[in-house]
C-alpha positions in Angstrom: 0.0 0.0 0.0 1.5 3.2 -0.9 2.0 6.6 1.8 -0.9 8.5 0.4 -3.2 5.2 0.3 -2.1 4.3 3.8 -2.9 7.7 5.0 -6.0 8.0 3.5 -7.6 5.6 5.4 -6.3 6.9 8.6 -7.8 10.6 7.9 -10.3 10.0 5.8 -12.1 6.5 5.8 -11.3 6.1 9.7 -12.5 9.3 10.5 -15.3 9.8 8.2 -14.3 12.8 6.5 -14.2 13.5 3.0 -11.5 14.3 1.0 -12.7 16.2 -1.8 -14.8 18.8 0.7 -11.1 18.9 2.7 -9.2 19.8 -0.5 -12.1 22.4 -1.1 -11.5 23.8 2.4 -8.0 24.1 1.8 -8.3 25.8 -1.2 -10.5 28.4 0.1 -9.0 29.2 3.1 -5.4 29.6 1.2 -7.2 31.7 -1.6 -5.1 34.9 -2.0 -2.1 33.7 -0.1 1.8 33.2 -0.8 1.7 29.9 0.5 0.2 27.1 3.0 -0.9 23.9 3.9 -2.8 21.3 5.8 -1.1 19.1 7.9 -2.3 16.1 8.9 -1.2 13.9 11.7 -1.7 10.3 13.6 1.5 9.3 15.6 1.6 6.5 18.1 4.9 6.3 20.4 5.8 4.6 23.2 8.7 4.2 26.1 9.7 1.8 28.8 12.7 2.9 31.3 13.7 0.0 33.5 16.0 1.9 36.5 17.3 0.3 39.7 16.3 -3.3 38.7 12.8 -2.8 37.8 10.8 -1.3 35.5 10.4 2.3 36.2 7.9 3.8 33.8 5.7 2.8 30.9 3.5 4.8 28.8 2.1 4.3 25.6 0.5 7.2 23.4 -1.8 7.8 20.2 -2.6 11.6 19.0 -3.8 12.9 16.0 -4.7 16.4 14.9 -4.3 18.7 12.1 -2.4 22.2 12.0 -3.4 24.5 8.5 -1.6 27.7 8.0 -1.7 30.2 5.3 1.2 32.2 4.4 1.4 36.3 3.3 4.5 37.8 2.9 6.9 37.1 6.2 3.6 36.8 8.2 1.8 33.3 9.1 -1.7 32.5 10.2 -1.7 29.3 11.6 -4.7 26.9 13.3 -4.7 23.9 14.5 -6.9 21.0 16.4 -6.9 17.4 18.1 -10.2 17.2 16.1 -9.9 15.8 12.7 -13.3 16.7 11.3 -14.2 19.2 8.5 -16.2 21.3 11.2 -12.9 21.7 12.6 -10.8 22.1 9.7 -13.3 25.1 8.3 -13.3 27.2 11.4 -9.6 26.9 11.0 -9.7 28.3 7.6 -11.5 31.2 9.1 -9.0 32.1 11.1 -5.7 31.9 8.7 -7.8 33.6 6.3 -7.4 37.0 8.0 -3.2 37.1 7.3 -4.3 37.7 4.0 -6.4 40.6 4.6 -5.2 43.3 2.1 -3.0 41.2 0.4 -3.2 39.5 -3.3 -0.4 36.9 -3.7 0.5 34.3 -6.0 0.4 30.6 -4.6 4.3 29.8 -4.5 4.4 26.3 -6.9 4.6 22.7 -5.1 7.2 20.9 -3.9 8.4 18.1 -6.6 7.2 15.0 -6.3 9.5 12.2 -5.3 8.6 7.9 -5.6 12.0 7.5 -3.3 11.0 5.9 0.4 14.1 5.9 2.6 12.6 3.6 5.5 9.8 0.7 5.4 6.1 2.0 6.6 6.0 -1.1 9.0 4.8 0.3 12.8 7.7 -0.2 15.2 5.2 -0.7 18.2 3.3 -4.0 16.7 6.4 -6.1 16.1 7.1 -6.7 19.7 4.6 -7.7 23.0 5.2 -5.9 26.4 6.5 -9.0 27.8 9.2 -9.4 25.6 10.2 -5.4 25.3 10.5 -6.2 29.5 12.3 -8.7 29.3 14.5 -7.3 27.1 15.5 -4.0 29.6 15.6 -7.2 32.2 18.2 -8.5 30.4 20.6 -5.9 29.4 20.3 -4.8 33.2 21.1 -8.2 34.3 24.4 -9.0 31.8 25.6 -5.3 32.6 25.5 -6.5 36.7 26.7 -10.0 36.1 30.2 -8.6 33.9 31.0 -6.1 36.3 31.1 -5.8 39.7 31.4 -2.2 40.3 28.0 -1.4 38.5 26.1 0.4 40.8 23.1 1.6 38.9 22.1 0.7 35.3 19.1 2.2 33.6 18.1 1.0 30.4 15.6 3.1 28.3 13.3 2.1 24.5 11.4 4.3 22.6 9.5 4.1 19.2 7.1 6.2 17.5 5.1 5.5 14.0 4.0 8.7 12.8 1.8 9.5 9.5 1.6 12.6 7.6 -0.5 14.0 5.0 0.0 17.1 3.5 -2.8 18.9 1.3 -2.1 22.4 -0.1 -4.2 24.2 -2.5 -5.7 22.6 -6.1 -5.9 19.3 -4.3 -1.7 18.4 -4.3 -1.3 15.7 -1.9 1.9 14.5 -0.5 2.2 11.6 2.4 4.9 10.1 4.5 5.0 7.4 7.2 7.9 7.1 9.4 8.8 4.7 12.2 11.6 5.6 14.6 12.9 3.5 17.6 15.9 4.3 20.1 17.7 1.9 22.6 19.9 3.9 25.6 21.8 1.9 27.7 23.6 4.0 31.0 25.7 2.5 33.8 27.2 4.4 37.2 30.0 2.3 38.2 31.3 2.5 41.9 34.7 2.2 43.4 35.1 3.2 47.1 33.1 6.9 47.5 34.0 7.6 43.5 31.1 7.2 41.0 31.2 7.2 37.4 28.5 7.7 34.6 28.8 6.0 31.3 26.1 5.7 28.4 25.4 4.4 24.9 22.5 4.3 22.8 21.4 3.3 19.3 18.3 3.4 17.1 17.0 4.9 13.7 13.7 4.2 11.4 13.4 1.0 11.2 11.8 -1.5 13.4 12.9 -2.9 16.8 14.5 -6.4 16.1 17.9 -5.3 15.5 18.4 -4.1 18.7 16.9 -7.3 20.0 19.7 -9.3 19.2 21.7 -10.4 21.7 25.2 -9.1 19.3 23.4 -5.6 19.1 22.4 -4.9 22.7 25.7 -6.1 23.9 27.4 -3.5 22.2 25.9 -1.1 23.6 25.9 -2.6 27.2 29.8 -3.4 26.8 30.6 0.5 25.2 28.6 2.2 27.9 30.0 0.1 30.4 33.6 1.1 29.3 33.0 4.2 29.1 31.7 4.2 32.6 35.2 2.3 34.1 37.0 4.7 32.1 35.8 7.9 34.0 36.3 6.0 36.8 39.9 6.2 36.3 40.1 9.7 34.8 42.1 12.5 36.1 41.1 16.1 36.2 41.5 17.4 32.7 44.4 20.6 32.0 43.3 24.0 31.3 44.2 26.4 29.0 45.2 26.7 25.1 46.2 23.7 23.7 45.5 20.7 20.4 42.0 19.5 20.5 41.9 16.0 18.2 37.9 15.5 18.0 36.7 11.6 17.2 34.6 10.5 14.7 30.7 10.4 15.1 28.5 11.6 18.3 31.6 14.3 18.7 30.0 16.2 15.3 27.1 17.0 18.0 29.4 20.1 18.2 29.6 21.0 14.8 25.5 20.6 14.9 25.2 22.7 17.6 28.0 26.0 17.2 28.1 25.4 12.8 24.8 23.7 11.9 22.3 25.9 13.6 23.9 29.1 12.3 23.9 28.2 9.1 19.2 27.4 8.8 17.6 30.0 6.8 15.8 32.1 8.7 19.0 32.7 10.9 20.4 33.9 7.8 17.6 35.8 6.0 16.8 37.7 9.5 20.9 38.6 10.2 20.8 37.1 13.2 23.6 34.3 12.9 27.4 34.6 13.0 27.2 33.7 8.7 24.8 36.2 7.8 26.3 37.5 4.4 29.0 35.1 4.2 28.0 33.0 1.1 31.2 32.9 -1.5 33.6 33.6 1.5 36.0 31.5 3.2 34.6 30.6 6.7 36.5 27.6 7.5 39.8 25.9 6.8 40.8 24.4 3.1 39.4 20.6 3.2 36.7 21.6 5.4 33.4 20.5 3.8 29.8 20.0 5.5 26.3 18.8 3.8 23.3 18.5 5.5 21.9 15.0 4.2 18.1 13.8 4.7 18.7 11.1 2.1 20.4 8.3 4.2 18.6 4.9 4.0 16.5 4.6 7.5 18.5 7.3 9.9 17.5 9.0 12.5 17.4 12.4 10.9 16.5 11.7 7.8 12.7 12.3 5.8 11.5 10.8 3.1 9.8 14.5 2.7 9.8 17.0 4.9 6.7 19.0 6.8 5.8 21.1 4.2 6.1 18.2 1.4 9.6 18.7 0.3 11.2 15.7 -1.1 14.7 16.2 1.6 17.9 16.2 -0.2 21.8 16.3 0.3 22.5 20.1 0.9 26.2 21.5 0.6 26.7 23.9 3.3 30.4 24.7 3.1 32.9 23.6 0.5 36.2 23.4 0.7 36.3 25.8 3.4 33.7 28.4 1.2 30.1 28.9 2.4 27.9 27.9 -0.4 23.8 27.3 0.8 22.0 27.5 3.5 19.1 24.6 4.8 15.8 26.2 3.9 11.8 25.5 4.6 9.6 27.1 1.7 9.1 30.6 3.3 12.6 31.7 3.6 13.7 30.1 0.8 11.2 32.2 -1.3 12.0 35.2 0.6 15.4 35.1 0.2 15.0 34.0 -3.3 16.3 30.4 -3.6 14.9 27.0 -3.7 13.8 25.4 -0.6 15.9 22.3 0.4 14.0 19.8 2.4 14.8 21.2 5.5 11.3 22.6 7.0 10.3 20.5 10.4 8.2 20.8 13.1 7.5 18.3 15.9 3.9 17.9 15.4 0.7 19.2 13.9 0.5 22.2 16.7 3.7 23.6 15.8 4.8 25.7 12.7 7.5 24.4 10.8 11.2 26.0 10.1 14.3 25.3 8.8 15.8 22.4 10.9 18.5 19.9 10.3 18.3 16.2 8.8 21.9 14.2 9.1 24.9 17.3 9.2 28.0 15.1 8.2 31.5 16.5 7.5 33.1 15.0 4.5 36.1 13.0 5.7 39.7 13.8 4.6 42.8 11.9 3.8 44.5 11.9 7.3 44.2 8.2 9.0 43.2 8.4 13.0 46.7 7.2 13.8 48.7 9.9 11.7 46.6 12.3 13.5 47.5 11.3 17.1 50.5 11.2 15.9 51.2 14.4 14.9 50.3 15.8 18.2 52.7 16.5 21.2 50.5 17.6 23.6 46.7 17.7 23.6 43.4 16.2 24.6 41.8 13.5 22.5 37.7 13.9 23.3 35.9 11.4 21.8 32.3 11.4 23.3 30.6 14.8 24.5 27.8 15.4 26.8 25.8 18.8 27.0 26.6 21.8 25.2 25.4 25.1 25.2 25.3 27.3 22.0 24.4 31.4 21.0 23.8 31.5 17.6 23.9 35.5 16.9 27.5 35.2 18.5 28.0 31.3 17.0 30.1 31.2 20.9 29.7 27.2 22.5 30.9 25.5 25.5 30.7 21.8 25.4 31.9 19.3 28.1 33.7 16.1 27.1 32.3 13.0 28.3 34.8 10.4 27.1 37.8 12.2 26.7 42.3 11.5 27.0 45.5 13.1 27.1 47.6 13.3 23.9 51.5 13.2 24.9 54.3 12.8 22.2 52.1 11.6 19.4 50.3 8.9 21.9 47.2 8.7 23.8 47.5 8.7 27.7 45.2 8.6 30.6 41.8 9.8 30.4 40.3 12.6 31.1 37.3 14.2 33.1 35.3 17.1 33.0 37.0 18.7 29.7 34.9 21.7 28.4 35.3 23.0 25.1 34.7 26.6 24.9 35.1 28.7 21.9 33.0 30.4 18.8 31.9 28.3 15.4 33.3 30.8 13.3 36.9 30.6 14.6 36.6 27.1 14.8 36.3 25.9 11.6 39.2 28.0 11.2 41.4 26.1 13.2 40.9 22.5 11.8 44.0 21.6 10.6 43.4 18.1 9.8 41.2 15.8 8.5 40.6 12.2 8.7 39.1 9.4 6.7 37.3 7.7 9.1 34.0 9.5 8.9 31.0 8.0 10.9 27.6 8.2 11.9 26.5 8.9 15.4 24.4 5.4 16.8 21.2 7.2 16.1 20.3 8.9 19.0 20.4 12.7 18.4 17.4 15.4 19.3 17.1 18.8 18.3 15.6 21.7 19.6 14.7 24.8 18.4 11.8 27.2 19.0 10.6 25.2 21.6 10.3 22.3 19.5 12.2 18.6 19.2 12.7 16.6 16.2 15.4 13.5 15.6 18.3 14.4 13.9 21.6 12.6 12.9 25.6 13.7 12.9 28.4 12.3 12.0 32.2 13.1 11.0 35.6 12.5 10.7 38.6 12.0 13.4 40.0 16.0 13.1 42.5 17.8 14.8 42.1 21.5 15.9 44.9 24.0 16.8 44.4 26.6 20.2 41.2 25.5 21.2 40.6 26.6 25.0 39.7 23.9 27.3 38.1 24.6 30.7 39.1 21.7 33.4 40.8 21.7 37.0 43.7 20.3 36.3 47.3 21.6 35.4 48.1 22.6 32.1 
C-alpha cells in the first residue's frame, strides 16, 4: 500500500471525512495567499525505562490532529486541532484567512514529487509484545550486573514512535509520509570506594525494533557504555588552557550541529541574526573543510522521506572546501530570500509551525588516517564522546563538556580525562581544523534537536580531526 493510500484511510475512511470537501477547504482558506498547507497527523509512540532493577515507567500514546496555515509575505496565520473533522478544519480556515487581509499573492508552486521511500512504513510498536520489550531492559540490566562488579546503577531506556503525515495544499496536491523511529539507551554508574562514574550508549533509527533485539546488538551497547563508565572511573582532572583539540569521529559532530549547523538554517540567515549572515562565496572555515546536511540516508535518525511542508529532503552542501555555499531552507525563507527550498522545514507535530531544521549534518572525511593524527600531536586532549553543550547562535560562541575524553602526549594517547569543556565560537573554529581524517562516521542514532521550543530526531556524523588553540576549561594543570 503506498504513503498516500495508507494515509488515507487513517484521515479520511477512519475518520469519516471527506477528502474532496477537505481539499475544497484548503483551497479556500489559502485563496489569496503566498503559501500554505494542511497538515495532517496520527502518531503513536511509546517508552519503557527500567532503572534500579525494575521497570520504572511505561507509557504508551496515540494523538492525531491537524495544524493549516496560510502564508502572506513574512507573516503566518496558523490553526490547529486534536479534532480531525471538516467542522474543525473550516473554522480553521476562518482564522488563517485574516493574514491575508489586504494582500493579493500568487500561490508559491509545489514541492516536486519524489517515488523515493528511505525507510519501510511497518509500525515499530506492533512487532514486539510488552512482555518481551520487559524482558528485554531485564536482560541488558542483568548481563551489565553479572560482567562487572562495580556497576552500581544501570538504567536501560526504549522508545518508538510510527507517525503518519499528510499534507494537502491548495488545487488538491497531496503529498504523504509514514515514518517509524525506535531508540535503545543503555547508562551505567560504576562505583569504586566513595567515586562514581556515569557512562552511556544508545542506538536506534527508522526501522523496526529487532535489531536491537539481538543479543550481538544490545551487547554492544551494554559493553561501550559500560567502558566508558570504568573509564571515567579512572580519569584525572583534565588541563586547562590553550592547547590541540583531536575531535573523534561520530557523536563528537554533535558540536559542529550545535556552534556550525544551527547558524547556518535559513531564517537565521535571511533575518541577520547568525554569525554567517552574508557570508556566502567567502571563506569561513579551513581548506578541506566541507559540511552537507543529508536527509537522504537509508533509515536514519534524521533523515525524511519528505519534509513537513512536502519537500522531497535532499543532500545540501553547506560549506565547500572551506567556502560557504547554501544554506538549509523551509519554503518561506527560501522564497523570501530567493532560492529554492531544500527539504529542511520540520516541526514536531501538527501544533507547531514548521522552520528550517536539520536532517543528518556530516562533514566530509579527509585523507589523514586516526593514527597519523595522534601522531602528529605533542600535547593535547583527544575527546571522543561529548555530553551537553550550550550554544548562542547570533555570537556562533559554545561551550561543550567532554564525556569520554584523554590526554595526547608525544604523538600517543594517555590517561583519560574528566570534566574537559570546550569553549570557543563556530566561526573561529572551523578556522582552526587543521586536519582531517578518513574515518568518517555516523552517530548510533540517537540525536534530538531543539529549536523554538520544538524537538525533532536528527543525525551527525564526521571524521577523526585535529584543531589548533582550542581553550579547554578543566581543574587540572596545564
Amino acid at each position: 500500500m503506498s504513503s498516500l493510500a495508507e494515509t488515507d484511510d487513517l484521515f479520511f475512511t477512519q475518520t469519516g471525512m471527506d477528502r474532496g470537501a477537505v481539499e475544497r477547504l484548503v483551497s479556500d482558506a489559502l485563496a489569496g495567499a503566498d503559501d500554505g498547507e494542511l497538515f495532517l497527523e496520527y502518531r503513536q509512540s511509546e517508552s519503557m525505562v527500567w532503572d534500579d532493577g525494575k521497570l520504572k515507567n511505561a507509557s504508551f500514546d496515540t494523538t492525531q490532529g491537524f495544524g493549516l496555515r496560510a502564508v502572506s509575505g513574512e507573516a503566518t496565520g496558523y490553526a490547529h486541532a486534536v479534532s480531525l473533522d471538516e467542522k474543525a478544519i473550516r473554522r480553521a480556515s476562518e482564522t488563517v484567512r485574516a493574514i491575508k487581509s489586504g494582500h493579493s499573492g500568487a500561490m508559491a508552486l509545489p514541492p516536486q514529487g519524489t517515488n523515493r521511500h528511505l525507510y519501510d512504513a511497518t509500525n515499530p510498536l506492533r512487532g514486539k509484545g510488552f512482555e518481551d520489550k520487559v524482558k528485554l531492559l531485564h536482560e541488558i540490566d542483568a548481563y551489565i550486573r553479572a560482567k562487572e562488579p562495580r556497576a552500581h546503577q544501570v538504567s536501560v531506556s526504549l522508545l518508538g514512535s510510527w507517525q503518519a503525515v499528510q499534507i494537502i495544499r491548495a488545487g488538491g496536491w497531496r503529498a504523504a509520509d509514514i515514518r517509524p523511529l525506535v531508540r535503545l539507551n543503555v547508562s551505567v554508574v560504576t562505583k569504586q570506594g566513595d567515586r562514581m562514574e556515569a557512562g552511556g550508549m544508545g542506538g536506534g533509527g527508522r526501522l523496526e525494533y529487532d535489531r536491537w533485539f539481538e543479543p550481538a546488538e544490545w551487547q554492544k551497547l551494554a559493553d561501550e557504555a559500560l567502558r566508558k563508565s570504568l573509564v571515567n572511573l579512572e580519569a584525572v582532572d583534565a588541563p586547562a588552557g590553550e592547547m590541540t583539540v583531536v575531535l573523534g569521529p561520530g557523536w563528537p559532530a554533535v558540536m559542529l550541529h550545535e556552534a556550525i549547523g544551527h547558524g547556518l538554517e535559513g531564517d537565521f540567515n535571511r533575518k541577520k541574526t547568525s554569525a554567517f549572515s552574508e557570508l556566502l562565496g567567502q571563506q569561513i572555515a579551513a581548506k578541506g573543510v566541507t559540511v552537507v546536511d543529508d536527509g537522504t540516508i537509508d533509515r536514519r535518525r534524521g533523515s525524511l522521506t519528505i519534509d513537513d511542508e512536502g519537500t522531497p529532503s535532499q543532500c545540501t552542501t553547506l560549506i565547500e572546501d572551506g567556502v560557504l555555499v547554501g544554506y538549509m531552507q523551509d519554503r518561506l525563507n527560501a522564497r523570501l530570500m530567493g532560492v529554492n527550498p531544500t527539504g529542511n522545514g520540520r516541526r514536531e507535530g501538527f501544533s507547531c509551525q514548521p522552520f528550517p531544521r536539520m536532517t543528518n549534518t556530516i562533514m566530509r572525511p579527509g585523507s589523514m588516517t586516526k593514527e597519523e593524527i595522534i601522531a602528529s600531536v605533542k600535547k593535547g586532549i583527544y575527546a571522543v564522546d561529548f555530553g551537553g553543550g550550550q550554544v548562542d547562535i547570533t555570537s556562533g560562541k559554545f561551550v561543550f563538556t567532554a564525556s569520554e575524553a584523554y590526554e595526547i602526549e608525544n604523538g600517543k594517547i594517555g590517561r583519560p580525562v574528566k570534566g574537559a569543556s570546550l569553549v570557543g565560537t563556530g566561526f573561529e573554529a572551523l578556522k582552526r581544523i587543521s586536519m582531517i581524517g578518513n574515518d568518517t562516521m555516523m552517530d548510533g542514532g540517537v540525536g534530538t534537536c531543539g529549536k523554538n521550543g520544538q524537538s525533532v530526531p536528527v543525525g551527525v556524523g564526521q571524521p577523526t580531526m585535529r584543531m589548533e588553540n582550542m581553550t579547554v576549561g578543566g581543574r587540572g594543570k596545564p
